[in-house]
Phi, psi and omega in degrees: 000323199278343206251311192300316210258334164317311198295316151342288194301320174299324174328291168340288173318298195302296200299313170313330195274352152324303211278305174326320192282326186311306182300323179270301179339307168290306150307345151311295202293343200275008167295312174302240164041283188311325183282323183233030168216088171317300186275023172305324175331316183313160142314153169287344199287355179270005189272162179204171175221113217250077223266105116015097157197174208273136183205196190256133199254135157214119193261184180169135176268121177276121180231187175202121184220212173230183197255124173226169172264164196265339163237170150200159174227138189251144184227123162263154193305120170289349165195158185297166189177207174216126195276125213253325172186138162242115159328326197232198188201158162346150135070042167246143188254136195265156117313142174301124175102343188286134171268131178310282186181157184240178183234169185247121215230046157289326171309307192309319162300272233295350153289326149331279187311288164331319184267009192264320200281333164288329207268339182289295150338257172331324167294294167338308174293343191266317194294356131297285184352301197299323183267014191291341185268346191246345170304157174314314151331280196287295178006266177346317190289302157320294181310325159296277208328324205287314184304326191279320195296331201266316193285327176278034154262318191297321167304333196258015164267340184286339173288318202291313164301354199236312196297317192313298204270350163302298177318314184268032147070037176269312191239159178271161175314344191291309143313326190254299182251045160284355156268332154301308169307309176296299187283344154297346213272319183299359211237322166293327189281313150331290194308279196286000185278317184310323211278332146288355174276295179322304168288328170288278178331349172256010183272012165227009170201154165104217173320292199309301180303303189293343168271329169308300196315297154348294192280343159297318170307317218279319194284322188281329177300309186315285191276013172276306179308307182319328164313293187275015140291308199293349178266011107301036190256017178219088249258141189217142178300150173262343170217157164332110170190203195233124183269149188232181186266157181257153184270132169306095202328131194024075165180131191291330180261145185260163190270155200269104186233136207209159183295126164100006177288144179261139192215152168263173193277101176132322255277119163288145196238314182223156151229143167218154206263120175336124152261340201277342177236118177233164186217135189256136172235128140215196177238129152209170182328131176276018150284349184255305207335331190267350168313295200271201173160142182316146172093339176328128170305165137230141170276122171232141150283174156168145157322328188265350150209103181279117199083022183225155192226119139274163150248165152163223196222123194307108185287320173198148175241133175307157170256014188216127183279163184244119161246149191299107180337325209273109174269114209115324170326139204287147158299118167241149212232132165284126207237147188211138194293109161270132194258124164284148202303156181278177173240175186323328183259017167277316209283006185292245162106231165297112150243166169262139222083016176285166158234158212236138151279116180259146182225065190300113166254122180298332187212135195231086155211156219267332189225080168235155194238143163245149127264164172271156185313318183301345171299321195273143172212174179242099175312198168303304182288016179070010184282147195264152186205141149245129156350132164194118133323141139275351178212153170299325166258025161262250134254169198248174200222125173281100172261131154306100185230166186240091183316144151238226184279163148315075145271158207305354188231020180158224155204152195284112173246153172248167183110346192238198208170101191010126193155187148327083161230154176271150164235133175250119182296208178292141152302000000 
């Protein structure tokens, strides 16, 4: 019995000494445990490991506005006239180069003939000009000078000749001074033939030539315009678009055009509206406003061409807000689209006024590495770190990394490197 109860005792013993070792075993790991796994407290089933690695991060603000065209043009009668035939009708889509409709240009020739027979006029007068000291005129003129000049010479030698024989009692006083008399008179005649002479020759320089020059520039702008009305008398789309009535100045209907309508010089007849350029208009916030900026890419979609992507670029953003009925309401700002050009099966298509989804990116970058947020965690020194493998079985690592923008798979860090990180779920 005495041998029964040693043996007992021993037991005892051994199993306390069992347990003690279990315990300090356990009180180890869990020491380890605690020093190089900060987060052991999770569960495992909340741990996961996510593999990482650089692609293209990109973000983009969603708006929504409609499809507009980007020019249009109304096209008016270029001279009064009569509408000689139309071509289209409302709403028919045109070509570049295609013809509207045309006019009837008889007023038009008898002005054309008029203005040719002044310009005709006016050359003739410059073209004397040009040759004005050689002309039939001064000729004329000349020719007097010469005559006045030759007859008071021939007078004033016969006076000389008369006075000679006077002195010699040959002839009477009577004579000479009817030869005095004669040469005063030719000496006046002399006198006005210079001053015609004078006058003719300036009717070809100075004032006279710039009012001549003049009424030819004049003649020539007249029928040179007449011209380009008359090659306008059969009116041609200037681009791919679509035609509309153009609306008349005050008055809500636009006019009405048919073969024998009689038109003034201005008359709006048609407008048509650009296909080959187009624009998307929306509105946004002025909480996103710091986001966009001129030249930005946009995607723009929309249900009503389904299977179609356009792109282009934000061409302008307003500078005056539009505020809301709502009172307390956010500012929204006009933001408007260039839509690159379309091709024949965009513009089948495309109408104006569809609405549209614009999709602006806002942030780009082709080799960004993102994590999930859950992923980022903070140290004792306030420094951001993640777990991180390089392989799933490799050993793990606390990396220094550095948050960047927020992006659709995390957010964008610098600092890492392909690979591994833990995420820890919910407790």
């Amino acid at each position: 019995m005495h041998l029964t109860t040693k043996i007992g005792a021993f037991a005892r013993f051994r199993r306390k000494t069992l347990w003690f070792t279990a315990f300090i075993i356990a009180l180890i790991a869990g020491v380890i445990t605690y020093l190089f796994f900060p987060y052991s407290t999770e569960t495992s089933s909340s741990q996961r490991w996510v593999h990482v690695e650089p692609q293209l991060q990109e973000n983009r603000l969603g708006l929504v506005g409609r499809i507009q065209a980007a020019t249009s043009l109304t096209i008016a009668t270029p001279f009064d006239g009569v509408i000689a035939e139309v071509m289209v009708t409302e709403g028919q889509r045109v070509k570049r180069g295609q013809p509207l409709l045309s006019l009837d240009t008889t007023q038009l020739d008898i002005q054309l003939r008029q203005a040719l027979t002044e310009l005709l006029k006016a050359q003739k007068t410059v073209q004397d000009l040009v040759g004005w000291e050689n002309s039939p005129d001064v000729a004329r003129v000349r020719r007097a000078l010469t005559n006045a000049q030759l007859s008071l010479s021939d007078t004033e030698r016969k006076l000389i000749d008369t006075r000679a024989l006077f002195e010699r009692g040959i002839v009477p006083r009577m004579e000479v001074d009817t030869l005095e008399q004669q040469v005063k008179v030719q000496q006046l005649d002399l006198a006005a033939a210079k001053v015609e002479l004078s006058v003719a020759l300036d009717k070809g320089i100075g004032e006279n030539r710039q009012i001549a020059d003049m009424e030819l520039a004049n003649a020539q702008s007249r029928y040179q315009a007449l011209q380009a009305q008359q090659a306008q008398r059969e009116l041609i789309s200037p681009f791919d678009g679509i035609v509309i009535r153009p609306q008349v100045p005050e008055s809500d209907k636009g006019l009405f055009i048919q073969k024998g309508t009689r038109v003034t010089q201005g008359t709006p007849l048609l407008g048509v509206i650009n296909l080959e350029q187009i624009q998307a208009v929306a509105r946004i916030e002025e909480t996103d406003l710091h986001q966009v900026y001129e030249g930005m890419p946009v995607e723009i979609t929309g249900d009503g061409f389904a299977g179609l992507s356009l792109r282009g670029q934000i061409k302008t953003i307003g500078v005056q807000g539009n505020s809301k009925e709502m009172q307390g309401a956010g500012v929204t700002y006009d933001l408007l689209v260039a839509i690159d050009p379309l091709t024949p099966e965009q513009r089948q298509r495309i109408r104006l006024n569809m609405s549209a989804k614009l999709a602006i990116v806002t942030y780009r970058n082709e080799r960004g590495l993102a994590v999930p947020a859950e992923a980022l965690r903070t140290g004792l020194d306030g420094r951001t770190f993640v777990n991180y493998r390089r392989e799933l079985n490799a050993q793990t690592q606390q990396i220094i990394v550095t948050p960047g923008h927020a992006v659709p798979q995390g957010v964008e860090v610098s600092g890492l490197e392909a690979g591994y990180v833990e995420v820890l779920g919910q407790k």
